[in-house]
C-alpha positions as CSV (number, residue, x, y, z in Angstrom):
1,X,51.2,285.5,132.9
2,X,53.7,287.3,131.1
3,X,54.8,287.0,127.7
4,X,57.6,285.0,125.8
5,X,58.7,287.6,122.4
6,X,60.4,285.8,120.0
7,X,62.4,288.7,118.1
8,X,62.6,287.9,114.5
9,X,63.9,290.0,111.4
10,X,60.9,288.6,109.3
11,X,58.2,285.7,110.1
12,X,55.9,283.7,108.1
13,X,54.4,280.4,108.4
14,X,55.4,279.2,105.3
15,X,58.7,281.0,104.8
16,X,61.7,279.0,104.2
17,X,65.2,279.2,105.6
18,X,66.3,276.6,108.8
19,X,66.7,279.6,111.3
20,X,62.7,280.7,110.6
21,X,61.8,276.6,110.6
22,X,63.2,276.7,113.9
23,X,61.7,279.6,115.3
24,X,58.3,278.2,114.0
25,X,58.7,274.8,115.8
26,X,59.8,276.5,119.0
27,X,57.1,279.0,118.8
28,X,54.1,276.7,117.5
29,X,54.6,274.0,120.1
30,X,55.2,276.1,123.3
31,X,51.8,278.0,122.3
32,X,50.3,274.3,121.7
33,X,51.9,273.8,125.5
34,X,49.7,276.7,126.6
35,X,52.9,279.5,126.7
36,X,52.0,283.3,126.2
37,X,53.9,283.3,123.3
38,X,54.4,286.6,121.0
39,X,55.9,287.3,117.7
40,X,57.9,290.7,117.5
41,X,58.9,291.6,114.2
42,X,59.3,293.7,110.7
43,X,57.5,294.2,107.9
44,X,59.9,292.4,105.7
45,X,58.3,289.5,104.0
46,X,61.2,287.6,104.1
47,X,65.6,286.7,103.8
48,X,65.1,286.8,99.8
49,X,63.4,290.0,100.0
50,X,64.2,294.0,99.4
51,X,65.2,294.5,103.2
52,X,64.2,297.7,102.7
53,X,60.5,297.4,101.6
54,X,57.6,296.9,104.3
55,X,55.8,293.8,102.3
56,X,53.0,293.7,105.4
57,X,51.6,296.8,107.1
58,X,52.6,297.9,110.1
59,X,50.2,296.2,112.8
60,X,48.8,293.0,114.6
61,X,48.7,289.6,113.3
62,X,47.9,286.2,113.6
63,X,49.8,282.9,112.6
64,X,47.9,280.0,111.4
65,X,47.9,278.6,114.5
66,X,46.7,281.9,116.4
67,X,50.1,283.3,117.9
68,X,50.0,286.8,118.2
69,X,52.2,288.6,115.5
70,X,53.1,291.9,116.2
71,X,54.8,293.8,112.6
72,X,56.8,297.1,112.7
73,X,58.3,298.9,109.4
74,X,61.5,298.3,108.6
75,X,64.2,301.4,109.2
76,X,65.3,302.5,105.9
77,X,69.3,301.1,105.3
78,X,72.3,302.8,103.6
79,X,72.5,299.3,101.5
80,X,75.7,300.8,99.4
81,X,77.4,300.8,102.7
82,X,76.3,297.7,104.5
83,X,77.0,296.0,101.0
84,X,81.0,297.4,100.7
85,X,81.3,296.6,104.3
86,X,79.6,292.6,103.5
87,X,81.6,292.3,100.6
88,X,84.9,292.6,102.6
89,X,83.6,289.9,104.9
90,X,82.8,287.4,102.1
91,X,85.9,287.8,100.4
92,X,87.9,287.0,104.2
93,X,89.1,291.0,104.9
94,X,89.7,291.9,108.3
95,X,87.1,294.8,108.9
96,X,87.7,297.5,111.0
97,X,85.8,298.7,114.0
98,X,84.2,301.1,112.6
99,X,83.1,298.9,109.4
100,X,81.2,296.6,112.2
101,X,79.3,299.3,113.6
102,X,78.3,300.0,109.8
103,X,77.2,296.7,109.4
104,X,75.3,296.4,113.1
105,X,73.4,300.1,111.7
106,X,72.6,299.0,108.0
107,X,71.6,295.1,108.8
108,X,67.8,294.9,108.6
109,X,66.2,296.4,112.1
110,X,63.1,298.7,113.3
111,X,63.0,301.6,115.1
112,X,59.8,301.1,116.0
113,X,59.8,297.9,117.3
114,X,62.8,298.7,119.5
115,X,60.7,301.7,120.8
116,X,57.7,298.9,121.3
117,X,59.7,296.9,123.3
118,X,61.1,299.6,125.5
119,X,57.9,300.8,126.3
120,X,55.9,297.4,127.0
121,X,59.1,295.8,128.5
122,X,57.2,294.7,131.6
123,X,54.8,292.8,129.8
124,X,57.7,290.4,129.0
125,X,59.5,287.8,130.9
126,X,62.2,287.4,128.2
127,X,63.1,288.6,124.7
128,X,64.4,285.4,122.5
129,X,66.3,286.2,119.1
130,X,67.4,284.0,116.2
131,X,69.6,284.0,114.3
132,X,72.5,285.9,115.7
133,X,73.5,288.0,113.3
134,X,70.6,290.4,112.0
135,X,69.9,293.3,113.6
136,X,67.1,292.6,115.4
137,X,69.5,290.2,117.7
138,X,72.0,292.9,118.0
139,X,70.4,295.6,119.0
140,X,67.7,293.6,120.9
141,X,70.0,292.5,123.3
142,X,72.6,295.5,123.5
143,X,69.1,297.4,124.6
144,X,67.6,294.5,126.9
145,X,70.5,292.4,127.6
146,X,68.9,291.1,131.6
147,X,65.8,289.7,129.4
148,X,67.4,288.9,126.3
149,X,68.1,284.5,125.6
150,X,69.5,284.2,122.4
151,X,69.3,280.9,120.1
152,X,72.2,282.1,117.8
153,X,72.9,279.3,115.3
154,X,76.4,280.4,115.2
155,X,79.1,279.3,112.6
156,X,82.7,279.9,112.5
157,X,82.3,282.8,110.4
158,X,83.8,286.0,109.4
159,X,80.7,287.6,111.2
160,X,80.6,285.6,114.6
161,X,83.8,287.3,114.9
162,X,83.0,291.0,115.3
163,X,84.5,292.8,118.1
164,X,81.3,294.2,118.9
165,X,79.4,290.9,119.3
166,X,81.6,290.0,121.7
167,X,81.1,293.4,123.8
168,X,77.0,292.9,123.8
169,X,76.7,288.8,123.5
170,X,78.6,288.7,126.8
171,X,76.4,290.7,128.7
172,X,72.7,288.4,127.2
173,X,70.8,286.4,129.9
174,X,71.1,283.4,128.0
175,X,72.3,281.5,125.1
176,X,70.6,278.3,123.8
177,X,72.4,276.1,121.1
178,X,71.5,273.4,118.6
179,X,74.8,270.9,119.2
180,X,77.4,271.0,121.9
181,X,80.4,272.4,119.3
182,X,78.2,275.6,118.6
183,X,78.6,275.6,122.5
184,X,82.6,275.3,122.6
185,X,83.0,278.0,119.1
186,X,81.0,280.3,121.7
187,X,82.6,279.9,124.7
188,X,86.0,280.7,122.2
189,X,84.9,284.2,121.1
190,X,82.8,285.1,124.2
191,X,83.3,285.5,127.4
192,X,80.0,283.6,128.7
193,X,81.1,283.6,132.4
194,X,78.0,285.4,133.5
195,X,75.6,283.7,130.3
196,X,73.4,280.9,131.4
197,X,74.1,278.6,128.5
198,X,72.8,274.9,127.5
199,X,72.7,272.8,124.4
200,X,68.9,272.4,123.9
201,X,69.2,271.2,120.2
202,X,66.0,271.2,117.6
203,X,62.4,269.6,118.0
204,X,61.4,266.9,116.1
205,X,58.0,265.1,115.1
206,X,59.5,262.3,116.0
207,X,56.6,259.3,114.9
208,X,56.2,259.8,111.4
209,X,55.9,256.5,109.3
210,X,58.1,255.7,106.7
211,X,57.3,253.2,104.2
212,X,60.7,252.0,101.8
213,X,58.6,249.9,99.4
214,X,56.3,252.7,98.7
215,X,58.4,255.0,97.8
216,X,60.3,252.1,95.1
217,X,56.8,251.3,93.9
218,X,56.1,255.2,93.3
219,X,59.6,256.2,91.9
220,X,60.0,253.0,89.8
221,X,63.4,252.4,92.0
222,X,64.5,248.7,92.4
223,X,68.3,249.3,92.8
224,X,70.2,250.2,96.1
225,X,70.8,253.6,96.4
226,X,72.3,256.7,98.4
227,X,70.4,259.9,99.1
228,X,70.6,263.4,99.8
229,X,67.9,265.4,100.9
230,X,68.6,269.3,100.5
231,X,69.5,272.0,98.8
232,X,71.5,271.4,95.9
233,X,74.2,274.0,95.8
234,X,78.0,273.7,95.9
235,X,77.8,275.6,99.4
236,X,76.1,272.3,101.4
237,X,79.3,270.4,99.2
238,X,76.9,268.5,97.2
239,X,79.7,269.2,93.9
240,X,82.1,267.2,95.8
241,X,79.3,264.6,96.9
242,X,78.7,263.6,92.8
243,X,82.8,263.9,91.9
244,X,83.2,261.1,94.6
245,X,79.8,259.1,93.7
246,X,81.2,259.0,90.0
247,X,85.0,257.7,90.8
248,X,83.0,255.4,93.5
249,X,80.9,254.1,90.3
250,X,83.8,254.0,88.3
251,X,85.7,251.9,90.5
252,X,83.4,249.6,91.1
253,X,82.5,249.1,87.4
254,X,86.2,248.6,86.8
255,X,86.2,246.1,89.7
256,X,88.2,247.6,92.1
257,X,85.0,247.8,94.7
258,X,84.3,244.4,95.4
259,X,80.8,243.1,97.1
260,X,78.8,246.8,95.5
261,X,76.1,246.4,92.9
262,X,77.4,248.1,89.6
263,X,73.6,249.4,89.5
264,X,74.0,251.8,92.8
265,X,72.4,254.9,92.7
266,X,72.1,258.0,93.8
267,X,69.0,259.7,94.6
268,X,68.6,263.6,95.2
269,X,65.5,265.3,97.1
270,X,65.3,269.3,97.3
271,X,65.4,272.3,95.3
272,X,68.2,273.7,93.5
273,X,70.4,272.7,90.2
274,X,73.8,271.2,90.2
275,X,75.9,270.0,87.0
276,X,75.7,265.8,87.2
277,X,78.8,264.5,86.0
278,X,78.5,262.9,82.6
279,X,79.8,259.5,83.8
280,X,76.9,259.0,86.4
281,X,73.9,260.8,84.5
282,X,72.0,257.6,84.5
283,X,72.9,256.6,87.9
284,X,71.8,259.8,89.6
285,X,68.0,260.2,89.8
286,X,66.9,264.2,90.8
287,X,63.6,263.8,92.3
288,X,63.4,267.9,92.8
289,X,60.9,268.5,96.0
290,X,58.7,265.8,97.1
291,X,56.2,266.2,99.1
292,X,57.2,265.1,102.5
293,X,55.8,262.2,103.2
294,X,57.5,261.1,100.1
295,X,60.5,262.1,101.8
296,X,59.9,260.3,105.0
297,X,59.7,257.0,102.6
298,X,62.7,257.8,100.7
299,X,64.9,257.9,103.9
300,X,63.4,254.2,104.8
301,X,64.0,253.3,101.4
302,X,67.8,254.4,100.9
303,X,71.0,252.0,101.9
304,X,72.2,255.3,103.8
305,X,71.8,259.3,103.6
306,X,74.9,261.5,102.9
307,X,75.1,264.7,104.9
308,X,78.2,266.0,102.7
309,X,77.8,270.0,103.9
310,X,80.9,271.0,106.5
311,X,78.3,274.0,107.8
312,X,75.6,272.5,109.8
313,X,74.2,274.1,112.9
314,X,71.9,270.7,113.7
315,X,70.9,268.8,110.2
316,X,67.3,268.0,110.6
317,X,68.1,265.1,107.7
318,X,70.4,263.4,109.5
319,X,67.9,262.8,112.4
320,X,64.7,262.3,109.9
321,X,67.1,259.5,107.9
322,X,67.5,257.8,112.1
323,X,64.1,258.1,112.9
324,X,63.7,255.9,109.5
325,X,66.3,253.6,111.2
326,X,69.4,254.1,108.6
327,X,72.4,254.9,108.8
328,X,74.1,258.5,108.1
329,X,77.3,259.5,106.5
330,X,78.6,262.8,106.8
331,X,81.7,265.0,106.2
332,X,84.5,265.0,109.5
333,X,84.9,268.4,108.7
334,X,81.4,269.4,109.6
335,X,81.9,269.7,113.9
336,X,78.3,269.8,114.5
337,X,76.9,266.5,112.1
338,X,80.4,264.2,112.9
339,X,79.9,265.3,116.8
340,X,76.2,263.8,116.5
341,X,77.6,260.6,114.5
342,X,79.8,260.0,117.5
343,X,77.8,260.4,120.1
344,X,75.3,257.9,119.1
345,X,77.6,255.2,116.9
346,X,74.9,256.3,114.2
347,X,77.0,256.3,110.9
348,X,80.6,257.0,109.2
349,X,82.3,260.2,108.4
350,X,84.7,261.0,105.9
351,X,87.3,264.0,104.8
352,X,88.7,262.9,101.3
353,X,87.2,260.2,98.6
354,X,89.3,257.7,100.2
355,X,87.3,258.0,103.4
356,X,83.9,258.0,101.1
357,X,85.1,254.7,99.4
358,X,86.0,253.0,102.3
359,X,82.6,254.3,104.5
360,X,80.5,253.8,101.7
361,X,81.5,250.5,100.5
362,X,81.5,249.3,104.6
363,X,78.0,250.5,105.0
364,X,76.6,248.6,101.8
365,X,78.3,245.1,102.8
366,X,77.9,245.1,106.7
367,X,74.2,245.2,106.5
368,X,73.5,244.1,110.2
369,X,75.8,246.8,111.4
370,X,74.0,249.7,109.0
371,X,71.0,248.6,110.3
372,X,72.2,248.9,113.9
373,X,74.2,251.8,112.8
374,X,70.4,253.4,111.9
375,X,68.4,251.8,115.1
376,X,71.1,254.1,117.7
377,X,70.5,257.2,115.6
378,X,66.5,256.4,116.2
379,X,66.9,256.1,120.2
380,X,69.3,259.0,120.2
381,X,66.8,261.4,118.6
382,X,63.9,260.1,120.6
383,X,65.3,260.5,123.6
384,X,67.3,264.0,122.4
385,X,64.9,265.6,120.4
386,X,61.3,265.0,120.6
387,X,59.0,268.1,121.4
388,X,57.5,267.4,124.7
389,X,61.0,266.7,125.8
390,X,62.2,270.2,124.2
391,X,59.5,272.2,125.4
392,X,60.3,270.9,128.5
393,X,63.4,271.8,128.3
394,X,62.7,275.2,127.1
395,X,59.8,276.1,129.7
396,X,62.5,274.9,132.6
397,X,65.3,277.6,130.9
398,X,62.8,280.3,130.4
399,X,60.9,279.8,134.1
């Protein structure tokens, strides 16, 4: 049987970032499935890390679950140069040619695995890469584009538009992507003609138990609340998510929300610091990280979850909070999360605090409908996304 290699900048089992969670679910359960699955990667520890420093040795390893992990040391990078180059991308500069190719030859990579993977290239049925744009992918597939599939995790992003993306992504064997508009931005900046491409999405476990009266009796949380789960940062939006909960709490203090209890809250799960506004810093409760079964109660516990980021590849909280059965409200802006909300009549969206006051105040009064709201997300992501309906998805692609 040949051998699946998952091509990864760095790998861990307990490394965060969504990219590497992804890889690990992918990896982990088509191994459980009985898959000759292989991890090819660097010695980089991991994303937060000195890209230039080989944190492992060079050699073979094992995850915890006994995937092969094969580690190669990292080629040393001009960092001044790939930094001036990322620095014009951040700040929206149009780059040149020339710039991209500086970026594509200082962006984390190996040598050495590149010469592994030339030389034991028959051993291999396909190369898979995530994300898209570290330079394992790149040069990955501009060496091995018939056996390269590609799960890229793209975003409308300075970088997904590189001229010299488009010249090697074109020519890949296949492309798999989390949600259907990751699919159409794609098909915009590459020609995909000759790509097999199909929207796979994320695995969930999908039978978890989540117990709301639990989690109020071990939080000491009686009143109705809203929760996000994630990273508190202003990049996921969660700045704007408190500026509209305080006016929301204002306004109905005031009176001008009728039918909302005055003690609403809002409850926050994940790492991260963000300023609370004044008015609301007794009606938001930071729970930091919590354990996750703790988190799998809090979802069953809350009136709904906000989703407020507009840059979401898939969202694994927005299906955890349906697998609880409630509702989700996210930002319109976000193509990926509002696209899941309408295909499944699973929640609201909004674009502006109007929109958040009028969503939020609907999905507290209409009970039934939140409820129901929460019971189509829960038959959407068990019949989307549950892992023995992925990896069969995923052995039928790669076959």
């Amino acid at each position: 049987m040949k051998k699946i290699g998952f091509v990864v900048p760095w790998y861990g089992d307990n490394i965060p970032g969504g990219a590497e969670a992804a890889l690990r679910g992918v990896s982990d359960h088509l191994f459980l499935d009985g898959e000759a699955v292989e991890i090819l990667t660097t010695c980089v520890e991991k994303f937060a890390s000195d890209w230039n420093q080989n944190y492992y040795k060079p050699g073979d390893y094992k995850s915890k679950l006994g995937i092969p992990i094969k580690r190669f040391k990292v080629r040393k990078r001009d960092v001044k140069a790939f930094d001036e180059v990322n620095a014009k991308l951040i700040a929206g500069a149009k780059i040149s040619r020339e710039e991209e190719e500086t970026f594509n030859r200082e962006m984390v990579n190996s040598d050495d695995l590149m010469d592994y993977m030339r030389e034991h290239y028959d051993e291999y049925s396909n190369f898979v890469y995530i994300p898209y744009m570290f330079g394992t992918c790149y040069h990955g597939c501009k060496n091995f584009p018939e056996k390269s599939v590609m799960i890229p995790c793209f975003h409308d992003e300075a970088y997904a538009h590189f001229e010299t993306y488009a010249e090697v992504f074109s020519k890949v064997k296949g492309m798999l992507f989390n949600a259907r508009p990751e699919m159409e931005l794609a098909n915009k900046l590459y020609d995909l003609s000759q790509v097999k491409c199909e929207v796979m999405g994320l695995g969930l476990d999908t039978d978890f138990e989540s117990d709301a009266a639990r989690f109020r009796e071990k939080f000491k949380i009686e009143d109705d609340f809203i929760l996000y789960a994630g990273r508190k940062e202003k990049g996921k939006n969660v700045d704007s998510l408190l500026a509209y909960f305080d006016k929301f709490k204002q306004r109905v203090k005031m009176g001008q929300i009728e039918g909302v209890s005055k003690n609403l809250k809002l409850v926050l799960i994940g790492g991260g610091q963000i300023e609370i506004p004044k008015g609301v810093a007794d009606d938001v409760i930071d729970l930091g990280f919590v354990d996750i079964q703790d988190k799998y109660d809090a979802y069953g516990a809350a009136a709904l979850l906000c989703q407020p980021s507009m840059n979401e590849s898939f969202s694994f909280v927005i299906m955890e909070s349906w697998l609880a059965g409630r509702p989700v409200l996210v930002h319109e802006n976000c193509e990926v999360t509002a696209d899941f909300v309408r295909q499944n009549n699973g929640g609201l969206y909004f674009a502006s605090y109007t929109d958040f006051e009028g969503t939020v105040a609907y999905l507290l009064k209409e009970r039934q409908i939140s409820d129901a709201m929460g019971e189509n997300g829960k038959k959407f992501v068990k019949s989307h996304f549950a892992w023995d309906i992925i990896v069969d998805r995923y052995k039928k692609f790669l076959d």
